[in-house]
N, C-alpha and C positions, 0 to 999 in steps of 0.2 A: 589177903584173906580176910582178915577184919574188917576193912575196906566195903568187901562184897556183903559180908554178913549184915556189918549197918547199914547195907544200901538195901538189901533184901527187907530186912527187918523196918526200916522206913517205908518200904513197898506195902508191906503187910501193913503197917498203920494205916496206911491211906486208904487199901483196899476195904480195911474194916470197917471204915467211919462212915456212920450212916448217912444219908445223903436227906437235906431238908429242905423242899419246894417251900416251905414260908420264911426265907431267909432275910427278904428285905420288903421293908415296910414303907409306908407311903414318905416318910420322913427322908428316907433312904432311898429311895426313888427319886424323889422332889435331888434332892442333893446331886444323883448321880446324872439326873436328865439336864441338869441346869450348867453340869460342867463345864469348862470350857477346853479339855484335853478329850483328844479323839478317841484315846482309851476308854472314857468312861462313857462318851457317847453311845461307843460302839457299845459297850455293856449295857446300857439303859436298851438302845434300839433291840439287843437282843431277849433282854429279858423281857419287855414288853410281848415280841414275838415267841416268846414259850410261851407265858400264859395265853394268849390270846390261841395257838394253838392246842393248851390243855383246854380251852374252852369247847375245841368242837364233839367232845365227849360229853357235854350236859345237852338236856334235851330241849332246851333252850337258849342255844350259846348268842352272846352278842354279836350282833353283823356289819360288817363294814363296808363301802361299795365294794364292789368288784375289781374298780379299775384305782382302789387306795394302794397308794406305796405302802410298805412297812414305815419309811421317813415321815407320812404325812400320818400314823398311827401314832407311833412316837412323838410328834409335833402337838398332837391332839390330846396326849398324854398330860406332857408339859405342859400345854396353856392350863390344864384344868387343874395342875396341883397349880398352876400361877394365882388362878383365877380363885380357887380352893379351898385356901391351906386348915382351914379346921379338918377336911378330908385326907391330911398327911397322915393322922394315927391311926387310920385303916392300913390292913395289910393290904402291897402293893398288887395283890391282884384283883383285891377289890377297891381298890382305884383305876387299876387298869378298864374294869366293867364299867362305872360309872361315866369315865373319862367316854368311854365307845358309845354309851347311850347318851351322852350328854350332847356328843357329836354330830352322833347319827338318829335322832330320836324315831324318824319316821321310816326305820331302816327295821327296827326293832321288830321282834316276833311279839304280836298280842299275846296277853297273860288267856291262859286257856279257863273259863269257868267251870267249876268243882261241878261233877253231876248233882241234881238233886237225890237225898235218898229216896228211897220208895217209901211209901209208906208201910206202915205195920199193920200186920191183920192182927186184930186181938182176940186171943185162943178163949172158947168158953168153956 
């Protein structure tokens, strides 16, 4: 009975803790891409692949071929914290964008130029 209770009541903790997409930062990326256990591989390849998927919600998300592995994102990843590392203290998914356009530069969506305003009639 007790048993069930701490295990319910451990349920409730989890369930309650708020959940935070800026968990790991380029420092912590760089760390987990670089591993050499397949656990944290896997971890890196993954989180690479949620941002880059929370990316297709902005109205200019970064783009990668068509025909890119997830492995060769994460490979692209890596080299650019290697190649980088002042870019470690950004948070990791804004490494993950740099890394994309560093890769892909000609893959990129041009920046859209601001309308000009109109001009102003002046009231007499």
């Amino acid at each position: 009975m007790i048993a069930r209770a701490a295990s319910a009541a451990a349920l409730l903790l989890l369930v309650a803790t708020p959940a935070h997409a800026e968990w790991m930062s380029g420092d912590q990326l760089h760390e987990t891409c670089t591993a050499t256990a397949p656990v944290d591989r896997a971890m890196c390849l993954s989180y690479v692949m949620g941002v880059l998927d929370g990316f297709r919600d902005l109205d200019r998300p970064p783009r990668t071929p068509l025909d890119a592995s997830a492995g060769q994102v994460r490979d692209a990843v890596t080299r650019f914290l290697e190649d980088h590392p002042e870019q470690r203290k950004l948070q990791g998914r804004q490494v993950i964008r740099a890394a994309i356009v560093a890769q892909w530069p000609k893959l990129q969506p041009k920046p859209q130029a601001k309308p000009k305003p109109k001009p102003r009639k002046k009231r007499r």
